[in-house]
C-alpha positions in Angstrom: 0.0 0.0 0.0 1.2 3.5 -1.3 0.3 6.1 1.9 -0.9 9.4 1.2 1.6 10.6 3.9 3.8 9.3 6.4 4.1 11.1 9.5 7.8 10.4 11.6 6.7 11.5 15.3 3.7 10.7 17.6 4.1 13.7 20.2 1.0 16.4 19.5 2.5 17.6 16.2 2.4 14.2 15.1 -1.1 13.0 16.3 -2.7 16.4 15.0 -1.8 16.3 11.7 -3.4 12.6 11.5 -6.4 13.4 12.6 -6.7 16.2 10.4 -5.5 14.2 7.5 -7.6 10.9 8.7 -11.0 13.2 8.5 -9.9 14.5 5.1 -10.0 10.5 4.4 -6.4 10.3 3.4 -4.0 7.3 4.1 -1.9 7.9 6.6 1.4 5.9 8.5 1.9 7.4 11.7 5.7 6.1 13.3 5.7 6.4 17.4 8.1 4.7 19.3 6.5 6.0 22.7 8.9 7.8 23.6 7.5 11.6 24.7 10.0 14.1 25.7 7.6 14.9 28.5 7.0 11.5 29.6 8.8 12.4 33.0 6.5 15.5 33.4 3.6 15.0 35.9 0.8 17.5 34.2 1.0 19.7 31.1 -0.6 22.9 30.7 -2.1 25.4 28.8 -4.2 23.7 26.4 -7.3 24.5 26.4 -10.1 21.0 28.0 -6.5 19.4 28.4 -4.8 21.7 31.5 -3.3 19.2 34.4 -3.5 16.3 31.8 -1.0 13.9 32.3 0.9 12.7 29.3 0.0 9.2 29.6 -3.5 10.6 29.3 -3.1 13.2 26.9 -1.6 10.5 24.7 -4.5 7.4 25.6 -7.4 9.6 24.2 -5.4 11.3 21.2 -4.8 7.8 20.0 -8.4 6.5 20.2 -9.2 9.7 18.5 -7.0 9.7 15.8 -7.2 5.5 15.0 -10.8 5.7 15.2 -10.2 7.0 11.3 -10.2 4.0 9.0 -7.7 5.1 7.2 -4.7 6.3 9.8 -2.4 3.2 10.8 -0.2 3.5 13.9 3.0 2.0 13.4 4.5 1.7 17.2 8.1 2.2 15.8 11.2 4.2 14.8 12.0 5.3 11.7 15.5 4.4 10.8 15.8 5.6 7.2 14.1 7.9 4.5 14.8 8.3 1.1 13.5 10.0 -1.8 12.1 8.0 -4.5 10.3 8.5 -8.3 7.2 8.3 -6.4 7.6 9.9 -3.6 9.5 8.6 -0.2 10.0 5.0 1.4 10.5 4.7 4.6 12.3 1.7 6.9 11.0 1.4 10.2 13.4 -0.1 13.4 11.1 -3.2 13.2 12.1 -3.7 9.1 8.9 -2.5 8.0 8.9 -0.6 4.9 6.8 1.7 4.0 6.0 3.8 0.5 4.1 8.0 0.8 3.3 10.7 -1.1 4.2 13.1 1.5 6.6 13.1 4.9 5.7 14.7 8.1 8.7 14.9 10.2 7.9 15.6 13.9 10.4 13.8 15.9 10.3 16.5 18.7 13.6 17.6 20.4 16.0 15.3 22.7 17.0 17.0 25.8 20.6 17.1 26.8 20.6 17.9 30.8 23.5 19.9 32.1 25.8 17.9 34.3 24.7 18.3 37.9 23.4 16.1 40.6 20.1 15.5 41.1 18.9 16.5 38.2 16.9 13.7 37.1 15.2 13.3 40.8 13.6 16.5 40.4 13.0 16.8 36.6 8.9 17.2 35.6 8.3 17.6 39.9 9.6 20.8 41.1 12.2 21.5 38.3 11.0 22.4 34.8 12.1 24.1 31.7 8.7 26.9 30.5 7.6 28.6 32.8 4.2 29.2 30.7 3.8 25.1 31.4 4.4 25.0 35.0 5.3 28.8 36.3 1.4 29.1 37.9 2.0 25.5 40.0 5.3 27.1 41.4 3.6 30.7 42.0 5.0 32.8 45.1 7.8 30.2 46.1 11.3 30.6 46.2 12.4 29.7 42.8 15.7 28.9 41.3 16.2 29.8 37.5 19.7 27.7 36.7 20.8 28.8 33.1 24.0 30.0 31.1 22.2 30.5 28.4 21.6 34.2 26.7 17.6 33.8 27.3 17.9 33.4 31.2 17.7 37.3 31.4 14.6 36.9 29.7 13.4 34.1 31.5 13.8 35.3 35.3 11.9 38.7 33.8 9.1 36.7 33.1 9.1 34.7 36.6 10.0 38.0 37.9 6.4 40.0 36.9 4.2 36.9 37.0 4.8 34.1 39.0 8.0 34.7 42.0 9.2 38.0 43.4 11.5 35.1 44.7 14.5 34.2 42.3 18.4 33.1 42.7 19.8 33.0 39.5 22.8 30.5 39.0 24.6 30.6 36.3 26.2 28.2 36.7 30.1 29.2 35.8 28.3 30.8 32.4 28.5 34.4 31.9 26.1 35.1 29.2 24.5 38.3 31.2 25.8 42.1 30.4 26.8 44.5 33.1 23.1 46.8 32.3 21.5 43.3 33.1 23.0 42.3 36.1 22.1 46.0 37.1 18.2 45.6 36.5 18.8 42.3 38.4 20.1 43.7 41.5 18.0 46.5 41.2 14.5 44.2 41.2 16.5 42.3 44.6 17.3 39.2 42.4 20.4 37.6 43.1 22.7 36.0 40.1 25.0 33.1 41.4 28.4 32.9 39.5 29.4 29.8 41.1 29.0 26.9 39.4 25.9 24.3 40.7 26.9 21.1 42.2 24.1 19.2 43.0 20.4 19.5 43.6 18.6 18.3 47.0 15.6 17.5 48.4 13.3 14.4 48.8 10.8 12.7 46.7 11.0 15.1 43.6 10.5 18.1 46.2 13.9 20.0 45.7 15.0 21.8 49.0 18.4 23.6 47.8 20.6 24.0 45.3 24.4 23.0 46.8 27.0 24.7 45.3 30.7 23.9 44.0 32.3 25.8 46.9 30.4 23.8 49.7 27.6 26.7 50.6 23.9 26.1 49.3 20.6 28.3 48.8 17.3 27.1 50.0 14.8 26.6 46.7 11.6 25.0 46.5 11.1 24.8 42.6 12.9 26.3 40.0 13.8 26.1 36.3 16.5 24.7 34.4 18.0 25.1 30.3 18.5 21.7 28.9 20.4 22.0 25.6 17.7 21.0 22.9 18.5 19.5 19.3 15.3 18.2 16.9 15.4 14.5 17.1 15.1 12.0 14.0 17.6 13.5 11.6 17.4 12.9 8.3 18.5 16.2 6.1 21.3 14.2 5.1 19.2 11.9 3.0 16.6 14.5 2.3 18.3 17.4 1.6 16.4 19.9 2.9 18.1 23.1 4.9 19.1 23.4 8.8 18.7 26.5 10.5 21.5 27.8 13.0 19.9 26.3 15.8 19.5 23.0 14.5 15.4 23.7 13.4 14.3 22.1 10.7 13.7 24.9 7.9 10.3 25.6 7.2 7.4 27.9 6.3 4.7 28.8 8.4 2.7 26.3 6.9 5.3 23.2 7.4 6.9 23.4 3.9 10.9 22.4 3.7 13.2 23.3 1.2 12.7 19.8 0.3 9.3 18.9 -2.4 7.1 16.8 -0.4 8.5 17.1 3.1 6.7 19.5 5.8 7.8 19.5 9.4 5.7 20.2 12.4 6.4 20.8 15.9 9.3 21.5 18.1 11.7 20.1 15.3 10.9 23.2 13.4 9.8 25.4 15.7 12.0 25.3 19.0 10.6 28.0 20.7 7.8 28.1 22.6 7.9 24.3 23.2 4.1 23.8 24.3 1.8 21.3 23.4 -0.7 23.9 21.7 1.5 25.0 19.4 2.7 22.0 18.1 -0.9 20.6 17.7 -1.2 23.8 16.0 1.7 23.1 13.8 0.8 19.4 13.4 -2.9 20.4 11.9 -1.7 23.4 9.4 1.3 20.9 7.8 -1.9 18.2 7.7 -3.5 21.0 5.8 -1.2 22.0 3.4 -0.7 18.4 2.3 -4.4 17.9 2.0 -4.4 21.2 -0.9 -1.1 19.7 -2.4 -2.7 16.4 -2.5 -6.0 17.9 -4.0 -4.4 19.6 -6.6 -2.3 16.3 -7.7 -5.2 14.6 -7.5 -7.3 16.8 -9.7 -4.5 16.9 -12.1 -4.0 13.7 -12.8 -7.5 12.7 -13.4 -8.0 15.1 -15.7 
């Protein structure tokens, strides 16, 4: 069987665009190899009927949503390779399945690389997070930590700053991506900046409790946020050809299209920033679009 489209990616971007696709009757492989990026998260917010969701359950009803169309088959995983061909693209899944489209939806998401401190992982998705849009309102009016070398921390503690915590250490941990005007405005809001660099975090059962530094001392925290370094997962540009932007994004219109005929990409692999779940269903249903009116007009030609 030929697919109308083949969609790499089960996260929101992913399920979206098969739904749309599966009510505009089209054939559709969808490749998911259950593994979420927020899988460790305990909620997700900010989408509207979906706030506090868990991902598990987020997940359980898009799936009977979206198989409950005849015509989308869930393929439960990776895809390994994708090539170009006269027809359009085969694709060769981890389990040896191989499978011909029209069209490629890549929505592999971003993997997360965590920054080398203790403790990290015990408190990732419970009192540690990375957008504060997500999970800023569950930490309101605590004593937050914002631990970030990177240039958008200035940003970031700004936003914590007139919305969610008067309360803020920021560590940057040995970085020093601020400029002397910032660390004014800091000081001058009562926000402290940490230089040294983080050692571990503590606290019990997900709860953290401080942040310990390098040089032995520590700062009491109750939640904070951290900057995982984030590159688009399921790379395939080699084989494809189509164009990387500086920060690893897939390049791609606003309506999914890549440089590449026939591949659109949806979610955070194009889009890094904001990394919610809205705005990759968002994504996920105008690359679904797109491919509907490209089929359409293929269609219409050819049976002319």
């Amino acid at each position: 069987m030929r697919y109308d489209c083949a969609i790499v990616g089960g996260g929101p971007a992913g399920l979206n665009a098969a739904l749309v696709l599966g009510r505009a009757r089209r054939n559709v492989a969808l490749f998911d190899n259950n593994q979420p990026r927020n899988r460790v998260t305990h909620a997700s917010h900010g989408f509207i009927t979906r706030d506090g969701v868990t991902p598990a359950e987020f997940r359980r009803i898009a799936y009977e949503e979206v198989t409950g169309y005849p015509s989308v088959r869930h393929f439960p995983a990776e895809v390994t390779s994708v090539r170009k061909t006269e027809s359009g693209f085969e694709l060769i899944a981890s389990s040896g399945e191989r499978v011909e489209a029209r069209k490629v939806i890549l929505s592999g998401g971003l993997t997360e690389t965590y920054p080398e401190i203790e403790g990290i992982r015990d408190f990732y998705g419970k009192s540690l997070f990375v957008c504060p849009f997500c999970d800023g309102w569950e930490l309101r009016d605590q004593p937050l930590a914002v631990v970030s070398n990177h240039p958008a921390a200035f940003h970031v503690v700004k936003l914590l700053n007139q919305n969610w915590s008067r309360d803020l250490v920021l560590f940057t941990n040995g970085g020093d991506n601020l400029t002397t005007e910032q660390r004014e405005q800091l000081a001058s809001k009562g926000i402290r900046v940490v230089d040294t660099p983080v050692l571990s975090f503590e606290g019990t059962d997900g709860k953290l409790e401080r942040v310990r530094l390098a040089d032995g001392t520590f700062i009491e925290r109750s939640g904070g946020f951290v900057a995982p370094a984030q590159v688009p997962s399921g790379r395939f540009a080699e084989e494809l050809g189509y164009e990387i932007g500086t920060n690893g994004e897939i390049v791609a219109d606003p309506m999914g299209k890549t440089t590449t005929a026939g591949v659109y990409a949806a979610g955070d692999s194009a889009y890094l920033q904001p990394s919610q779940l809205i705005h990759a269903a968002s994504s996920g249903s105008k690359a679904a679009s797109a491919i509907v009116g490209e089929l359409t007009e293929e269609d219409w030609q050819a049976n002319a």
